[in-house]
C-alpha positions in Angstrom: -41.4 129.7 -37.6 -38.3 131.4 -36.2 -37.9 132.7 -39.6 -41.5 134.5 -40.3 -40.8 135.6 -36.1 -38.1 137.3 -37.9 -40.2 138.5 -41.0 -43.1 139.6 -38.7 -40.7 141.7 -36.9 -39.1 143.4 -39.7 -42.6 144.3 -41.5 -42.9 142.4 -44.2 -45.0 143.7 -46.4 -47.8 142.1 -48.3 -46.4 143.2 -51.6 -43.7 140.6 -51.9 -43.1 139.7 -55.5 -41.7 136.6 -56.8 -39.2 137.0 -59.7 -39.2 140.5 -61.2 -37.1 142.0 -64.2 -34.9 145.0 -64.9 -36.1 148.1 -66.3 -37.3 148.1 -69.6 -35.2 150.9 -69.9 -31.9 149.2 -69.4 -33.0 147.1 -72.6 -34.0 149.4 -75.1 -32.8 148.3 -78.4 -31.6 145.0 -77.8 -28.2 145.9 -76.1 -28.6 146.3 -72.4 -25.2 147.5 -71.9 -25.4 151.2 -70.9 -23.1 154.0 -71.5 -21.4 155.5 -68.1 -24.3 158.4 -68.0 -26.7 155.9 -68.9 -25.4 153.2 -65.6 -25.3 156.5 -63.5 -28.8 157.3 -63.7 -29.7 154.3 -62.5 -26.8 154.2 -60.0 -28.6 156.9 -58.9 -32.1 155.4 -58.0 -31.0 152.0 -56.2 -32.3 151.9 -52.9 -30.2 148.6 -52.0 -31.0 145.6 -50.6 -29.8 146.1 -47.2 -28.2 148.9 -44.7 -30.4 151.5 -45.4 -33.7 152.4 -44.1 -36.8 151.0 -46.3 -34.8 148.5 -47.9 -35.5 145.3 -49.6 -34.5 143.1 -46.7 -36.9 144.9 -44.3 -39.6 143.9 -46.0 -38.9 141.0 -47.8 -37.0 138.9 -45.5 -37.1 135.6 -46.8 -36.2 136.7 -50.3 -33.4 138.5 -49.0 -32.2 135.1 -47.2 -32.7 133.1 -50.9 -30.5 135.8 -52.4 -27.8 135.0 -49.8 -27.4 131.6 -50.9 -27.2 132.3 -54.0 -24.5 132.7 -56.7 -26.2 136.3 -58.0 -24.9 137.3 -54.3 -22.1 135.8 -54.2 -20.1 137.2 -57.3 -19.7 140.5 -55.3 -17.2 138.3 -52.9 -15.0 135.8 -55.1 -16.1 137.0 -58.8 -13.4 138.9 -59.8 -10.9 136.8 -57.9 -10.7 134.1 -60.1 -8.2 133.1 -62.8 -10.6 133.4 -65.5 -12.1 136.9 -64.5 -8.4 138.1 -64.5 -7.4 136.5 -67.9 -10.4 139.0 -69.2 -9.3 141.9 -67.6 -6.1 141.4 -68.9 -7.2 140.9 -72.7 -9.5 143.9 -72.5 -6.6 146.3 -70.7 -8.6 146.2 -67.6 -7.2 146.1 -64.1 -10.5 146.0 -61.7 -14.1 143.7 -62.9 -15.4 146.5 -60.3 -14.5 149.5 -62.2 -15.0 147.9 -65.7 -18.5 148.9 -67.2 -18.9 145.7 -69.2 -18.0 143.8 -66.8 -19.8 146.1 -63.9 -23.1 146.1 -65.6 -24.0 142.3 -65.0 -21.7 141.1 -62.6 -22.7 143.6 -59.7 -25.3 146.1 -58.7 -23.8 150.1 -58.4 -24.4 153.3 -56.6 -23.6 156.3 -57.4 -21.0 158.1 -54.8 -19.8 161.8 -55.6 -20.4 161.1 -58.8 -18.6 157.7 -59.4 -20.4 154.4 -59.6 -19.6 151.7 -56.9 -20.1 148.4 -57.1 -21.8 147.6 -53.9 -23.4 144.2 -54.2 -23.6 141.3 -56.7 -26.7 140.7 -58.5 -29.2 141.7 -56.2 -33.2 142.7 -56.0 -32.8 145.7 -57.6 -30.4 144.5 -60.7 -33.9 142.5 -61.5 -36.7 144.5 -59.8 -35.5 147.9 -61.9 -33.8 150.6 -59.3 -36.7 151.2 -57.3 -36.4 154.7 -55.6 -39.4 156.0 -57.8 -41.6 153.3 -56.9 -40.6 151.5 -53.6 -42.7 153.7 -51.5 -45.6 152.8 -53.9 -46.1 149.6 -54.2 -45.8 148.9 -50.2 -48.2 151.3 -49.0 -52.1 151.6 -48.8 -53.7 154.8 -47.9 -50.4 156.0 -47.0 -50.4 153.3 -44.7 -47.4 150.7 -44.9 -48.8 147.0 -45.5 -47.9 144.6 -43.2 -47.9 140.7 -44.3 -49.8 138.8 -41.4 -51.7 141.3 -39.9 -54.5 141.1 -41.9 -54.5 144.5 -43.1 -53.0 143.6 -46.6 -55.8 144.0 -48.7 -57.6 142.3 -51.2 -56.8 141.9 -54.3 -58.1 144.8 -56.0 -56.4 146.7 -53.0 -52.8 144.9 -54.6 -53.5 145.7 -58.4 -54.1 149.3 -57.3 -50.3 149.6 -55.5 -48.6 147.6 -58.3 -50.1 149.6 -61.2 -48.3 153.0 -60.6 -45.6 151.2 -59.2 -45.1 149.2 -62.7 -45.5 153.0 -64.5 -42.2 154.3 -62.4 -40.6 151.1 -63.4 -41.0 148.1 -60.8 -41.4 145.0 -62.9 -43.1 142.5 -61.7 -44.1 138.8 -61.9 -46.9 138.4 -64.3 -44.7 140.3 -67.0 -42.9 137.6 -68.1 -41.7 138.8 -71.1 -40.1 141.3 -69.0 -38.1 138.6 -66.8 -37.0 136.9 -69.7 -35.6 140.1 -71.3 -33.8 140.6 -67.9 -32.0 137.2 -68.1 -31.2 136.8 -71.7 -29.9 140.4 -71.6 -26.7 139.3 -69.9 -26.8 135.5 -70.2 -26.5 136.0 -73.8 -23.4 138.8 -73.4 -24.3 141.1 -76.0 -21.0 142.7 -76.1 -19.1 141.6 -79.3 -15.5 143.5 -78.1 -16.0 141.4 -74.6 -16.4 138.2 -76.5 -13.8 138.3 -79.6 -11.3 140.6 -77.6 -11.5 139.6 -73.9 -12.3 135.6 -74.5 -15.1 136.0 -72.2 -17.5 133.2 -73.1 -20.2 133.9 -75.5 -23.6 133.5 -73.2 -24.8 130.8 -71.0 -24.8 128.4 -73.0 -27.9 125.7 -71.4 -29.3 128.8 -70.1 -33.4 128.1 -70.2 -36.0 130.1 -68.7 -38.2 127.4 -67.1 -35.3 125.5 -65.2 -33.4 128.4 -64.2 -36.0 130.4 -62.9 -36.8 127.3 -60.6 -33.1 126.3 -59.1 -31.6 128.8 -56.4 -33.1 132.2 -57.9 -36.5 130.7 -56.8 -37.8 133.1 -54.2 -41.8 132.5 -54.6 -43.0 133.1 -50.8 -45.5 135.4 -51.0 -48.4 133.4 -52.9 -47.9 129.9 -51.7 -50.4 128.1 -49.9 -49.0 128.8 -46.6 -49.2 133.1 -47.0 -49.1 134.8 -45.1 -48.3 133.2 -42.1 -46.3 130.3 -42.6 -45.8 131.1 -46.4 -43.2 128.4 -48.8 -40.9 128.9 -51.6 -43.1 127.6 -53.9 -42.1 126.1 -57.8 -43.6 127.3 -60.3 -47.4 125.7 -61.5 -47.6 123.7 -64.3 -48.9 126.8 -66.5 -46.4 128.9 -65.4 -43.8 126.4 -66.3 -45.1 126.1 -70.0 -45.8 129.8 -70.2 -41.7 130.1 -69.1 -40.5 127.7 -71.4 -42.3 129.5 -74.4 -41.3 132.7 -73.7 -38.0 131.9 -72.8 -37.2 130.6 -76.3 -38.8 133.3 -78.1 -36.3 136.1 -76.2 -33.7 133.5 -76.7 -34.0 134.2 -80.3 -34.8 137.5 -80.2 -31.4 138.8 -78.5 -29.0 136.2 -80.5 -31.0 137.8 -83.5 -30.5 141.3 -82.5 -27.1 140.2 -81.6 -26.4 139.0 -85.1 -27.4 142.1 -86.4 -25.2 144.4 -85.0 -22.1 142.2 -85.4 -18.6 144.0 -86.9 -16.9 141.0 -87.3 -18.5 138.5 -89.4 -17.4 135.1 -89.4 -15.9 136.1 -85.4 -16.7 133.9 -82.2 -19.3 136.0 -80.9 -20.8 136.4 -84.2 -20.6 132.4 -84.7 -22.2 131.9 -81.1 -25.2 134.0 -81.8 -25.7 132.3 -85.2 -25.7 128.6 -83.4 -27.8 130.2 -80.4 -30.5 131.6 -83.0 -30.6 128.5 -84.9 -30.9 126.0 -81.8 -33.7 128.6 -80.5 -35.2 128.8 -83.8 -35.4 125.2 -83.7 -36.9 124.5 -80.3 -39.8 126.8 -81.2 -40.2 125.2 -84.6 -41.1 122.4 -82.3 -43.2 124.1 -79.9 -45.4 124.9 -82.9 -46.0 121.3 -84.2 -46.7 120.1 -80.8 -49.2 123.2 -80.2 -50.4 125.7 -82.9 -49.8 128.9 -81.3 -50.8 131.8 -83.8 -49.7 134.7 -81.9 -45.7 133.3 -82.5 -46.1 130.9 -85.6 -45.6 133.9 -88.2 -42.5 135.5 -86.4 -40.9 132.3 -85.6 -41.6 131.2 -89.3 -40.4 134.3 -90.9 -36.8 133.4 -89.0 -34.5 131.0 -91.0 -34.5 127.4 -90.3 -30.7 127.4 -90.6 -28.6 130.5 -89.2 -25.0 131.4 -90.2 -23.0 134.2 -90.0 -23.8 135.1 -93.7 -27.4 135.1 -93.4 -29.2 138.3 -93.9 -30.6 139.5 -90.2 -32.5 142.7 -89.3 -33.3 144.5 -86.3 -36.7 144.5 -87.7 -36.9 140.9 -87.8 -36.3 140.6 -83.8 -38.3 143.3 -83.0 -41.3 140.9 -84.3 -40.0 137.7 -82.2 -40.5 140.3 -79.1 -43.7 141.4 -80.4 -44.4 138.3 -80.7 -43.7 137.2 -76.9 -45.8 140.1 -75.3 -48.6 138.9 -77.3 -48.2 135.4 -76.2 -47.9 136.4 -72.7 -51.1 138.7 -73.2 -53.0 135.7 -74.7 -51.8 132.5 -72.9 -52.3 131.6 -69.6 -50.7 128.2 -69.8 -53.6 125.7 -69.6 -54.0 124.7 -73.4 -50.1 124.0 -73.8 -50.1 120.6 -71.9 -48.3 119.3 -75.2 -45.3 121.1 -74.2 -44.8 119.1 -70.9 -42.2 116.8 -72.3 -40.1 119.3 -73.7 -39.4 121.7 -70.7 -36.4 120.6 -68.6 -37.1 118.9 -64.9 -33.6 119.7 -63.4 -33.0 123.0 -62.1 -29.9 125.3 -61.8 -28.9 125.0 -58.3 -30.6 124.4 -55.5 -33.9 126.5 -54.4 -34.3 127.9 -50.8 -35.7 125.9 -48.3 -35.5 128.4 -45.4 
C-alpha cells in the first residue's frame, strides 16, 4: 500500500505497459547494431527513465522499482568492471565498454551530449520501449489531459486503443506485438556481431536464452492489467495463452536471427559462424516439434523450408529468414493462444531470476 501511496503520488498513468520492444528501426535487416549516426539519432530521442521531468519513473513507478532489481539496471554499475568485460576490450583494442559501440549498444542506454553519445543507464525502459520522445506525450494523455491510474479518469478501453495507436506509429512498442519483443531480445542475446565474437572472445549469444521463461523471471514488470488494477494492482505472470503464444514466437525469431546471422558470416567454419549454425539447428528443431504436437499453418511452410541439419557449409539466404519473420507476425496476427494447449509440456517452468514482488 505504501508503494501505490507512492505511485498515486507520482501520477501514474493508466497507460502502463507490460514488456515492450525496441524500435523496429534499430532492427532493420537483421543486424541491430547501428552505425555511430545511426545510435545518435536515437541518443537523441531518449527521454530517460529518471531525473527529468515526464519520465518513466513518474509514471510508472512500480516498473521502475522492478528495473532496479534487476540485472538490465545493474550492468550500468559493475558491467564493465569485470575480468571478462576487460579481457574483450582488450582483444578488440578497446579501453572503455562505455565508449565502445558494440559493446555500448546492448550493454547500456545513451544520450546524446554536445554531440557525443553517453552511456547513462543500463538496460533501461527506453532500450525496450523504443526512445520515446516522439510518443511519450501521446500515449499518456486524453484530451490533452494526462491519465491518472486510480482516479477513475483512465478510460475505457476504446479510450486506450485510441492513445496507443499513434503512439505505436511514432514508435512505442508495445505488449500485444510480440513479435516485436522477441526481435528486441534476440537482437542482442544472439550477438550478431561476427568481429565481437571471433575477435574479442565475447560469447556467442545466450545460450538457454527462451522467450517464455525469460520474459517471466526478474524482467517481469506486468502491473498494470492484473486483477488488482488499479488500485492495489500485482506483478502478474504471464496466462497460459500468453505463455504458449511466447514460446512459439520465441523459437521462430530464434531461428530467424541465427539464420540471418549465418548469412552474413565472413568467416566460414569460425566460432560465431559455428554458434549460429548449432543455434539454427537446435531452433529449427524445437519448432519441428511444435508442429507435430500442433499443426500450425501459418509457420509449417517457413519452418519446413529451413534444413533439418545446419552447418557452416549449408546454403543460407537472407530471403530464407525473412520468411521465418513473416512467418511469426502472422502467427501472432492469427493465434491467440487457446488451441495450443499441446504445447504445455514443452515450455520451460523455471524462470531467469527472480520476478518483483514489490
Amino acid at each position: 500500500m505504501q508503494r501505490m501511496t507512492r505511485t498515486r503520488n507520482l501520477g501514474l498513468w493508466l497507460a502502463a505497459i507490460l514488456i515492450i520492444a525496441l524500435a523496429g528501426d534499430a532492427l532493420a535487416g537483421g543486424n541491430p547494431y547501428k552505425s555511430e549516426a545511426q545510435e545518435k539519432a536515437t541518443a537523441a530521442k531518449i527521454v530517460g527513465p529518471d531525473k527529468v521531468e515526464n519520465n518513466c519513473q513518474s509514471c510508472h513507478a512500480l516498473e521502475y522499482d522492478a528495473w532496479l532489481h534487476s540485472r538490465h539496471y545493474a550492468t550500468i554499475k559493475d558491467r564493465h568492471r569485470s575480468p571478462r568485460a576487460k579481457e574483450v576490450l582488450a582483444n578488440m583494442g578497446q579501453k572503455s565498454m562505455k565508449r565502445a559501440g558494440d559493446c555500448r549498444q546492448c550493454h547500456y542506454t545513451s544520450t546524446l551530449r554536445n554531440d557525443s553519445l553517453n552511456a547513462q543507464w543500463g538496460v533501461s525502459c527506453e532500450s525496450c520501449h523504443g526512445a520515446a520522445d516522439e510518443w511519450n506525450s501521446i500515449h499518456n494523455k486524453s484530451g490533452g489531459k494526462t491519465i491518472e491510474w486510480g482516479t477513475g479518469k483512465s478510460g475505457d478501453a476504446a479510450a486506450r486503443a485510441a492513445r496507443l495507436k499513434p503512439a505505436v506509429a511514432k514508435g512505442m512498442i508495445h505488449s500485444d506485438m510480440i513479435y516485436e519483443i522477441a526481435t528486441n531480445c534476440f537482437g542482442c542475446h544472439t550477438v550478431p556481431n561476427e568481429p565481437l565474437v571471433n575477435k574479442g572472445d565475447h560469447k556467442a549469444g545466450s545460450a538457454d536464452f527462451e522467450l517464455a521463461s525469460w520474459s517471466q523471471g526478474e524482467v517481469r514488470h506486468s502491473f498494470a492489467t492484473s486483477p488488482g488494477a488499479p488500485d492495489n494492482p500485482t506483478n502478474r505472470p504471464a496466462t497460459p495463452n500468453q505463455l504458449r503464444r511466447l514460446y512459439v514466437v520465441g523459437q521462430l525469431v530464434d531461428l530467424e536471427y541465427s539464420l540471418r546471422n549465418l548469412s552474413v558470416a565472413k568467416d566460414k567454419g569460425g566460432k560465431w559462424d559455428t554458434a549460429m549454425a548449432a543455434r539454427a539447428t537446435a531452433a529449427r528443431a524445437k519448432l519441428a516439434a511444435i508442429l507435430k504436437a500442433v499443426p500450425i499453418p501459418e509457420i509449417s511452410g517457413a519452418v519446413n523450408a529451413v534444413p533439418a541439419s545446419i552447418t557452416t557449409s549449408t546454403a543460407i539466404s537472407a530471403g530464407m529468414a525473412d520468411q521465418v519473420g513473416a512467418a511469426a507476425r502472422k502467427f501472432v496476427q492469427t493465434h491467440d493462444g487457446s488451441k495450443l494447449g499441446a504445447l504445455d509440456s514443452m515450455i520451460p517452468t523455471q524462470v531467469k531470476g527472480t520476478p518483483y514482488k514489490g
